[in-house]
N, CA, C and O atoms as a Tinker XYZ file with bonds, in Angstrom:
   356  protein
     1  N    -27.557000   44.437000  -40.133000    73     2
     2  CA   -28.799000   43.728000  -40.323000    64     1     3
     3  C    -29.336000   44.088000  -41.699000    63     2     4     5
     4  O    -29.231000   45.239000  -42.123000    81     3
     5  N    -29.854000   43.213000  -42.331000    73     3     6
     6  CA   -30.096000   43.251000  -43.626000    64     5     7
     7  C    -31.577000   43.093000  -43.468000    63     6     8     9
     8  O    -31.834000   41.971000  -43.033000    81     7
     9  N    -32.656000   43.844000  -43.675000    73     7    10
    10  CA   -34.107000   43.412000  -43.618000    64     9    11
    11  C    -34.996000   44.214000  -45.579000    63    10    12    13
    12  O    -35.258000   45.379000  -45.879000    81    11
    13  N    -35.093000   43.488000  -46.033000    73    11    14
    14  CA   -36.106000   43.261000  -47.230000    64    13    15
    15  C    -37.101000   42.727000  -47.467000    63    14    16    17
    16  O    -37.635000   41.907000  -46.719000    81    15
    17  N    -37.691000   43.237000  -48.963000    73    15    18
    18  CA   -38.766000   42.079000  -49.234000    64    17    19
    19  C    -38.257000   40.750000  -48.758000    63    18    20    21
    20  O    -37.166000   40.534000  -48.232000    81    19
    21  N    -39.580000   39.562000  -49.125000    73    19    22
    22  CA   -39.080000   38.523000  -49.219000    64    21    23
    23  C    -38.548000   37.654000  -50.488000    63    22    24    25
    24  O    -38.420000   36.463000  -50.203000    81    23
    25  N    -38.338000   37.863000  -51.321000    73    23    26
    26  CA   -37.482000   38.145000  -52.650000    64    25    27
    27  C    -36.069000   38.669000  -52.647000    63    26    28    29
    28  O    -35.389000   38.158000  -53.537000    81    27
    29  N    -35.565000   39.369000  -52.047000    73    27    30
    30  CA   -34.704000   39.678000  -51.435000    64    29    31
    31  C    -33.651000   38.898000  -51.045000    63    30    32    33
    32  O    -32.575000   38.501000  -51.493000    81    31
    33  N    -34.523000   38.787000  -49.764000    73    31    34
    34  CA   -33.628000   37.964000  -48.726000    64    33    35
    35  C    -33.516000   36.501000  -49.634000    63    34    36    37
    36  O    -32.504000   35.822000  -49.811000    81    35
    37  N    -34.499000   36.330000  -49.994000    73    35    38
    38  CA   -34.400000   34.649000  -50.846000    64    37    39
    39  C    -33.087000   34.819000  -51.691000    63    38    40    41
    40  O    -32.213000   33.953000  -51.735000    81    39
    41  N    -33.033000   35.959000  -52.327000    73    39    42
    42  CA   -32.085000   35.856000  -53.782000    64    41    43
    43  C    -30.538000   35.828000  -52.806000    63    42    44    45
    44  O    -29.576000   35.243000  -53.303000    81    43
    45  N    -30.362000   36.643000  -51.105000    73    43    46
    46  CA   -28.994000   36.518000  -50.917000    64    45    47
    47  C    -28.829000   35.238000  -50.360000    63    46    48    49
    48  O    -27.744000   34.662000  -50.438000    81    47
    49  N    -30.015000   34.633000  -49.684000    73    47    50
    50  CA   -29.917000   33.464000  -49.211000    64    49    51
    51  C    -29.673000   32.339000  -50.376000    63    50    52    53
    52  O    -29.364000   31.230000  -49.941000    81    51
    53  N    -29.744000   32.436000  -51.415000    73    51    54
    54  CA   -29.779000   31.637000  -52.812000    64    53    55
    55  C    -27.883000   31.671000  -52.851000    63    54    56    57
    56  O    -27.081000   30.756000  -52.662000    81    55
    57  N    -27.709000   32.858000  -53.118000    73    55    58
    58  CA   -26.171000   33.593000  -53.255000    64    57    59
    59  C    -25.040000   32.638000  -52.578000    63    58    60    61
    60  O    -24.224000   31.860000  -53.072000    81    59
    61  N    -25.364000   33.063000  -51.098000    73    59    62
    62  CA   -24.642000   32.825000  -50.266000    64    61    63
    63  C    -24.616000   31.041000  -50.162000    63    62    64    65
    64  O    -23.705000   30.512000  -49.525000    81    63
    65  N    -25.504000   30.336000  -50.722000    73    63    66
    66  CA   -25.716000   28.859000  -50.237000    64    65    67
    67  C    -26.376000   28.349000  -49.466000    63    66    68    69
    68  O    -26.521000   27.145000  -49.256000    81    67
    69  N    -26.918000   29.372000  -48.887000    73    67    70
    70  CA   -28.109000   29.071000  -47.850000    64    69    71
    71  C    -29.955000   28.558000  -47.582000    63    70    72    73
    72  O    -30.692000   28.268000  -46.639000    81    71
    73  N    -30.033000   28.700000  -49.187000    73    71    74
    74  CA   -31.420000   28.651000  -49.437000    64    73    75
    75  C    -31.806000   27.593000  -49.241000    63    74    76    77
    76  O    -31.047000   26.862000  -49.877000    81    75
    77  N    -32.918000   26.686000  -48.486000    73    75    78
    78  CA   -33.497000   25.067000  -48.109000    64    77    79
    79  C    -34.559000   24.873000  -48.936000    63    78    80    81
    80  O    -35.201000   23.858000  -48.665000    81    79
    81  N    -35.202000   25.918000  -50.437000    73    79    82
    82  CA   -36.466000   25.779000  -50.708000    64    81    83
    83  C    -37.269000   26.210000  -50.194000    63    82    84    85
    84  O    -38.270000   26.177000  -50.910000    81    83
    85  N    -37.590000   26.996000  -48.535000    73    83    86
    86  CA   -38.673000   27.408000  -48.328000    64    85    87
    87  C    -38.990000   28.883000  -48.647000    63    86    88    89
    88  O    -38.287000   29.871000  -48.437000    81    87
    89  N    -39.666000   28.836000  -48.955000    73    87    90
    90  CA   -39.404000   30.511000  -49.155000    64    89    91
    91  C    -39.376000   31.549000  -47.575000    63    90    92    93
    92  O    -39.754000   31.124000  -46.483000    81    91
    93  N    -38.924000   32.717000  -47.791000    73    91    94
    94  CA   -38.790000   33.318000  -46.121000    64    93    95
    95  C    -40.114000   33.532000  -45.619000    63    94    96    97
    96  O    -41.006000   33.852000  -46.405000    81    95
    97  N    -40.349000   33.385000  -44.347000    73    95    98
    98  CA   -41.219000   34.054000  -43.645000    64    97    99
    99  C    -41.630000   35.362000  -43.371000    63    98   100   101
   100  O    -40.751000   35.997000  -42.790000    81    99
   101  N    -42.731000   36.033000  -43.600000    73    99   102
   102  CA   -42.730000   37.283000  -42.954000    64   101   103
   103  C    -41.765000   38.097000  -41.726000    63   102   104   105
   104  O    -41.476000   37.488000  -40.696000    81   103
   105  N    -41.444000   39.104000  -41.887000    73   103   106
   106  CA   -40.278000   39.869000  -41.169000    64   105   107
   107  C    -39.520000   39.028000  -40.859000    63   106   108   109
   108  O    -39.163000   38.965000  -39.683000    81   107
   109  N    -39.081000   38.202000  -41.725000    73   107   110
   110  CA   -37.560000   37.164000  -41.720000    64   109   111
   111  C    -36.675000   38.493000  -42.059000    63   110   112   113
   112  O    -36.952000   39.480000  -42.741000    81   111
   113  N    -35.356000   38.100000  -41.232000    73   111   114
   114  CA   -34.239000   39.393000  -40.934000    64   113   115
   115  C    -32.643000   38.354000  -41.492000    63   114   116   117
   116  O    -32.656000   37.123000  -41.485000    81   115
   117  N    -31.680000   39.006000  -41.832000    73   115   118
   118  CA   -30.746000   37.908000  -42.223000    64   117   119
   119  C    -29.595000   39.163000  -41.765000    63   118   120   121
   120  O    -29.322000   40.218000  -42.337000    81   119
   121  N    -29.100000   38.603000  -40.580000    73   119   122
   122  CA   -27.744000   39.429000  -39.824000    64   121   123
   123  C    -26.784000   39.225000  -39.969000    63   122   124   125
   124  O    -26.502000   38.039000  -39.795000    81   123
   125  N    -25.587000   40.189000  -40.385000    73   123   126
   126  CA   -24.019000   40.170000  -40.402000    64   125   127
   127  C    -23.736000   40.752000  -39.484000    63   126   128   129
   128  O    -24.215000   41.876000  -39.331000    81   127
   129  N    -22.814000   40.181000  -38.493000    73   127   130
   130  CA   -22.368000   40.597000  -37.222000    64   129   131
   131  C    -20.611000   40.697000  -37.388000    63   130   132   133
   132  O    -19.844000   39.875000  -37.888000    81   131
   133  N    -20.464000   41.384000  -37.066000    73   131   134
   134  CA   -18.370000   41.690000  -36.600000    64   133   135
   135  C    -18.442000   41.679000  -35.434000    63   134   136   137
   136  O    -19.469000   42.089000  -34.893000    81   135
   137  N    -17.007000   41.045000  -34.445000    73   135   138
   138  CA   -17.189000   40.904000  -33.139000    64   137   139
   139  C    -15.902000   41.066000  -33.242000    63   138   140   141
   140  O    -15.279000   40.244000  -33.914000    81   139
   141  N    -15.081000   42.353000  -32.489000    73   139   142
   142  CA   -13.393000   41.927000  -32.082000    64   141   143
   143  C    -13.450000   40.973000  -30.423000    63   142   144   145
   144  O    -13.936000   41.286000  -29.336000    81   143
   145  N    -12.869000   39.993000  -30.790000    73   143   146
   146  CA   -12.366000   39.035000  -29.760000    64   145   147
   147  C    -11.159000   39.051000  -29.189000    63   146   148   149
   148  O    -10.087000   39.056000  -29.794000    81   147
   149  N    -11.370000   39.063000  -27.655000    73   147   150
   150  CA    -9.811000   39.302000  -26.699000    64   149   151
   151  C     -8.481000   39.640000  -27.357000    63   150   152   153
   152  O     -7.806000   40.518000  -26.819000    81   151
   153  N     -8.026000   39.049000  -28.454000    73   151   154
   154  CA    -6.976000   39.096000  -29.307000    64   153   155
   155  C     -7.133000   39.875000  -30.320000    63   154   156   157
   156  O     -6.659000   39.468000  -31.380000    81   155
   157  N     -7.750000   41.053000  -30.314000    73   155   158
   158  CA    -8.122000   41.501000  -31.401000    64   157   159
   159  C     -8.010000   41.213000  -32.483000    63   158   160   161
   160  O     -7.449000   41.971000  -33.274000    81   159
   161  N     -8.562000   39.904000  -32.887000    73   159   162
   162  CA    -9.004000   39.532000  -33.762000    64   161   163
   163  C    -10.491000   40.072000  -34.138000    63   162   164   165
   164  O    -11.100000   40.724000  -33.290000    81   163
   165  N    -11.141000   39.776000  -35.538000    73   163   166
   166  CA   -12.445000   40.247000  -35.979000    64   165   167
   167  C    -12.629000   38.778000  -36.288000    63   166   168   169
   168  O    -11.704000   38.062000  -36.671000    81   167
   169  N    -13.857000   38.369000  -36.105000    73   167   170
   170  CA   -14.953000   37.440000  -36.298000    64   169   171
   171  C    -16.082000   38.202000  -36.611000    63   170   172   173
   172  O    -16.634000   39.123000  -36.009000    81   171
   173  N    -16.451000   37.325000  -38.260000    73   171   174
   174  CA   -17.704000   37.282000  -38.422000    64   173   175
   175  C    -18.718000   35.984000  -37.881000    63   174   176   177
   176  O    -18.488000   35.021000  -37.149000    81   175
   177  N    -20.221000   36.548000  -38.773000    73   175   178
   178  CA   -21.344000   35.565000  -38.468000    64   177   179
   179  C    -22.191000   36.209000  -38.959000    63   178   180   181
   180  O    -22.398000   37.420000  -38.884000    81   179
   181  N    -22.837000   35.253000  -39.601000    73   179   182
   182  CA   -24.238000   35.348000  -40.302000    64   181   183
   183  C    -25.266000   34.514000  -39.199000    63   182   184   185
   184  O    -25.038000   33.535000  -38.489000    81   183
   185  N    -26.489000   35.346000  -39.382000    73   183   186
   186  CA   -27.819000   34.459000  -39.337000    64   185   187
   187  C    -28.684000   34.975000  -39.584000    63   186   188   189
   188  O    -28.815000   36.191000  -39.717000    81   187
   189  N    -29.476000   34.135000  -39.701000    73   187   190
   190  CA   -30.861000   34.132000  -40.908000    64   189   191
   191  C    -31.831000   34.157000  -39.927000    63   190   192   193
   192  O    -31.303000   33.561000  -38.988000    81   191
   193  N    -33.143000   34.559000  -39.529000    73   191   194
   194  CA   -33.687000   34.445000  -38.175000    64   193   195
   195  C    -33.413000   34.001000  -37.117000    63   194   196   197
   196  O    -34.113000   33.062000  -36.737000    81   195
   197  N    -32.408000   34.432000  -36.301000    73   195   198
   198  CA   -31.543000   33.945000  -35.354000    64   197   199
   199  C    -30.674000   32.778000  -35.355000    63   198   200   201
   200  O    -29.777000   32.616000  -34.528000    81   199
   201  N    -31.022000   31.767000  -36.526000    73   199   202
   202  CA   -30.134000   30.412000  -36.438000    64   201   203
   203  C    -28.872000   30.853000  -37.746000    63   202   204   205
   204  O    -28.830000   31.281000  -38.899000    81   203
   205  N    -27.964000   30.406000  -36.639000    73   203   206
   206  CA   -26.357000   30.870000  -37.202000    64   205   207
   207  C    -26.502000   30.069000  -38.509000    63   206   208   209
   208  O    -27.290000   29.135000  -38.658000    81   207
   209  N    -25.454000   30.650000  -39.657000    73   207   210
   210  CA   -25.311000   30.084000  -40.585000    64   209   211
   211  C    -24.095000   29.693000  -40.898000    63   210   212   213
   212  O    -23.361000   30.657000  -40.680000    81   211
   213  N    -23.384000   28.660000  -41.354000    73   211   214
   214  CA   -22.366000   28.345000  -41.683000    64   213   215
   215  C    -21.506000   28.450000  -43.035000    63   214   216   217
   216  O    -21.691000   27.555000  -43.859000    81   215
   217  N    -20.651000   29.389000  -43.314000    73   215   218
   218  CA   -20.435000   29.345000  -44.337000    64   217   219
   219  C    -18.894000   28.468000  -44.734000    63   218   220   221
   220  O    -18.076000   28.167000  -43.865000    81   219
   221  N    -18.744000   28.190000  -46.038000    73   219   222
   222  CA   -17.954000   27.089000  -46.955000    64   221   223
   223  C    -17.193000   27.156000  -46.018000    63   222   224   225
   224  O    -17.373000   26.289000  -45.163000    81   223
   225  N    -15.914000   28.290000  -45.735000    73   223   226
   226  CA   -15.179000   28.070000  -45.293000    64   225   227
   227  C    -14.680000   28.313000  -43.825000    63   226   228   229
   228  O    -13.630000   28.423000  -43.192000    81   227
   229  N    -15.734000   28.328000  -43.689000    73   227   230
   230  CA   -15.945000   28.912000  -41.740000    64   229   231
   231  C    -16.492000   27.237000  -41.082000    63   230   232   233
   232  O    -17.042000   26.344000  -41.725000    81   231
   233  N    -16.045000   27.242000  -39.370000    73   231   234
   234  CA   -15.751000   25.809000  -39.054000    64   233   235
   235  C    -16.918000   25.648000  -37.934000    63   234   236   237
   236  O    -17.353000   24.576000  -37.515000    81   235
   237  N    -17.322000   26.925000  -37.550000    73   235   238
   238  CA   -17.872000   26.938000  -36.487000    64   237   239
   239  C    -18.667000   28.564000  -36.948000    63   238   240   241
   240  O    -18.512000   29.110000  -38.040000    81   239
   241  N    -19.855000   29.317000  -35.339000    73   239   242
   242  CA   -20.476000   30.308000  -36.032000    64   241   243
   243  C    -19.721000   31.893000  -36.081000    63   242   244   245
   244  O    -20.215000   32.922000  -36.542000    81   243
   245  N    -18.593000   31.740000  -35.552000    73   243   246
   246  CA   -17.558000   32.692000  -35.748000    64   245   247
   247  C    -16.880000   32.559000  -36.495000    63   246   248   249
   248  O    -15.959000   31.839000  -36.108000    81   247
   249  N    -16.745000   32.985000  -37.821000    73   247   250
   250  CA   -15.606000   33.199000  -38.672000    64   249   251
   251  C    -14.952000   34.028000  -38.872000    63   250   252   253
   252  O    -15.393000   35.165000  -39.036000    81   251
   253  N    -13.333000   33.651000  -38.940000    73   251   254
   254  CA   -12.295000   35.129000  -38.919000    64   253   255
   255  C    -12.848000   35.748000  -40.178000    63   254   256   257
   256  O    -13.328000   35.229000  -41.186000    81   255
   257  N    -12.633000   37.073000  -39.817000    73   255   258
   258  CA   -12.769000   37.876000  -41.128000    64   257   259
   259  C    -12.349000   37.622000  -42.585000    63   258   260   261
   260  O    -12.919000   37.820000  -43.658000    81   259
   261  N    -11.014000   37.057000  -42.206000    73   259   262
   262  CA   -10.182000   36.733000  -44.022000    64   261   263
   263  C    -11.277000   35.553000  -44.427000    63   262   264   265
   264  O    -11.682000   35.668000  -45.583000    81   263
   265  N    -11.847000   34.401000  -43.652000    73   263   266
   266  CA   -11.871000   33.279000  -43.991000    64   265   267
   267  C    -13.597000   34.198000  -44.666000    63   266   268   269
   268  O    -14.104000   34.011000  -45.772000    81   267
   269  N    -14.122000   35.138000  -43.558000    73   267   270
   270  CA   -15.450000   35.067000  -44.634000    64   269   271
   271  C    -15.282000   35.980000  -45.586000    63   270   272   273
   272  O    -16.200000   35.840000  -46.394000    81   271
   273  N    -14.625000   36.779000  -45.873000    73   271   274
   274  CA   -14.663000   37.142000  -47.179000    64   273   275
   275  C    -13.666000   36.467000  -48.028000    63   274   276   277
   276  O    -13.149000   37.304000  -48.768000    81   275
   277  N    -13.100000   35.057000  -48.249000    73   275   278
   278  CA   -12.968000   33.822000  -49.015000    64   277   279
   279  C    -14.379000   33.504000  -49.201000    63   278   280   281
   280  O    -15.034000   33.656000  -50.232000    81   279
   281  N    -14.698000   33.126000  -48.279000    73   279   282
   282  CA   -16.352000   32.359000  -48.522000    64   281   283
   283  C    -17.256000   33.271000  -49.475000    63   282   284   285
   284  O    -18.014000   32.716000  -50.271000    81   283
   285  N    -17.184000   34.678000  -49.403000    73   283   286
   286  CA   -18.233000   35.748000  -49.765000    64   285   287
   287  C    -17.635000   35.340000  -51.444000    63   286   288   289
   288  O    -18.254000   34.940000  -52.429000    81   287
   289  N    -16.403000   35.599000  -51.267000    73   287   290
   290  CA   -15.652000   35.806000  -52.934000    64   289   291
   291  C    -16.669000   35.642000  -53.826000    63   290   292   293
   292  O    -17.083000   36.609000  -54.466000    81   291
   293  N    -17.320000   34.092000  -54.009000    73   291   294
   294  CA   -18.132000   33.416000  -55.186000    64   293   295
   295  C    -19.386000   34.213000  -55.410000    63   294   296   297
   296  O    -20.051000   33.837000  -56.375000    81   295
   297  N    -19.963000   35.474000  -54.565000    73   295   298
   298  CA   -20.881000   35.854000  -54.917000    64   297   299
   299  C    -20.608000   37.331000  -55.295000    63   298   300   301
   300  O    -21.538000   37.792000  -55.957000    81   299
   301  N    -19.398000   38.380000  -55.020000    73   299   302
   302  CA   -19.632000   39.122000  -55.224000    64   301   303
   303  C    -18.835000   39.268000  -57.225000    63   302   304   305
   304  O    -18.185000   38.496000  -57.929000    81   303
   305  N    -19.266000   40.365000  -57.368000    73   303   306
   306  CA   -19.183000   40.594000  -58.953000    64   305   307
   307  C    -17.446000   41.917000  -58.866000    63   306   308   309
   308  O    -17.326000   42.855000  -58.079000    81   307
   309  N    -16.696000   41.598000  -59.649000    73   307   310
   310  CA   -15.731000   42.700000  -59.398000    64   309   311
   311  C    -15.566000   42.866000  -61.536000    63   310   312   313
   312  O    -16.243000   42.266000  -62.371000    81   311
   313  N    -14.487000   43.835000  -61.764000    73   311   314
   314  CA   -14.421000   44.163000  -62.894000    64   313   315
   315  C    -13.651000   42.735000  -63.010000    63   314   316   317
   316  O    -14.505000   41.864000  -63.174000    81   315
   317  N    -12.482000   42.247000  -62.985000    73   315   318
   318  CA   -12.117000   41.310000  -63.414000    64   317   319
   319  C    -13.036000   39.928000  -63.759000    63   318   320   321
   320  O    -12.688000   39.059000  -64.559000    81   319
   321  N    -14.277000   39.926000  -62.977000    73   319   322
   322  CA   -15.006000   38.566000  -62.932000    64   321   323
   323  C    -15.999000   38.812000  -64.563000    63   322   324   325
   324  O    -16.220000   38.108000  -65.548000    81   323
   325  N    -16.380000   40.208000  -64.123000    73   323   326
   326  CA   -17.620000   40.297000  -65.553000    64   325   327
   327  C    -16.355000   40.577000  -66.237000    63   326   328   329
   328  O    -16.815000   41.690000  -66.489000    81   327
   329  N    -15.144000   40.614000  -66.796000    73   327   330
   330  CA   -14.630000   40.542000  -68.275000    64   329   331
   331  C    -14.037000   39.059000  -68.429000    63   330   332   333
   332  O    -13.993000   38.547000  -69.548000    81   331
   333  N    -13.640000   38.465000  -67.439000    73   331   334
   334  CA   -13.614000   36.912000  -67.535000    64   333   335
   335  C    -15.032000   36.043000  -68.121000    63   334   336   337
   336  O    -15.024000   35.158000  -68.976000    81   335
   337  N    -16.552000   36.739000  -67.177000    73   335   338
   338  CA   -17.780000   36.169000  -67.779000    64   337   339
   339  C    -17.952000   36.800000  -69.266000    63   338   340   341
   340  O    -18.134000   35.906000  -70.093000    81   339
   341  N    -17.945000   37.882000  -69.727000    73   339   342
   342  CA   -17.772000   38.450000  -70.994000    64   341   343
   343  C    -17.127000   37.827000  -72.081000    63   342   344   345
   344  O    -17.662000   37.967000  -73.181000    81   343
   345  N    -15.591000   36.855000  -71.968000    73   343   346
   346  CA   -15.135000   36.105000  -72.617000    64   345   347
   347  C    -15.345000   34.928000  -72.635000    63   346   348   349
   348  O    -14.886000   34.162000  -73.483000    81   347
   349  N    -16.082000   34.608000  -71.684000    73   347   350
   350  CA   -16.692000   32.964000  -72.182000    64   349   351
   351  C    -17.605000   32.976000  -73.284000    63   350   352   353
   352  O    -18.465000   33.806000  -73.582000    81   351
   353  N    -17.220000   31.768000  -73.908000    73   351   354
   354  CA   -18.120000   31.493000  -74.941000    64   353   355
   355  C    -19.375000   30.320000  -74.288000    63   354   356
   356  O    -20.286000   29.922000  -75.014000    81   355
C-alpha cells in the first residue's frame, strides 16, 4: 500500500497512466497487491481507492507478474535509460 501526500499519489498516478484530471481525494490510498494463484503463478493488481486499475498490458484486474513489470518498464528510470536521455539532443 502506497499512502502519501496528495501530490504524490497524483505524480504516480500521472506515471503509471492513470491520472483522469481530478486531483486525489483526501486519504486517497493507491494499492499494489501480489497474489500466488492455484498454479503458482504470481498476479499482480493495482488500485487506486478500491477501483482496480488496468494497466497497458494487463487484460483483466490480475496481471501476471512478467506482464506488469512490462507495463511498469515506461516509468521506471535505470542507468541505461538516463544515458540514452543524456544523448538526446
Amino acid at each position: 500500500m502506497y499512502i502519501g501526500h496528495d501530490s504524490t499519489i497524483a505524480t504516480l498516478l500521472v506515471a503509471m497512466g492513470f491520472f483522469d484530471g481530478k486531483w486525489p481525494i483526501y486519504a486517497s490510498t493507491l494499492n499494489f497487491e501480489l497474489e500466488e494463484i492455484l498454479d503458482n503463478e504470481v498476479y499482480a493488481n493495482i488500485k487506486y481507492n478500491d477501483k482496480h486499475m488496468l494497466l497497458d498490458y494487463c487484460y483483466n484486474a490480475l496481471c501476471s507478474l512478467y506482464l506488469f513489470q512490462i507495463s511498469l518498464m515506461k516509468i521506471f528510470i535505470n542507468k541505461g535509460n538516463i544515458f540514452a536521455m543524456l544523448n538526446q539532443e
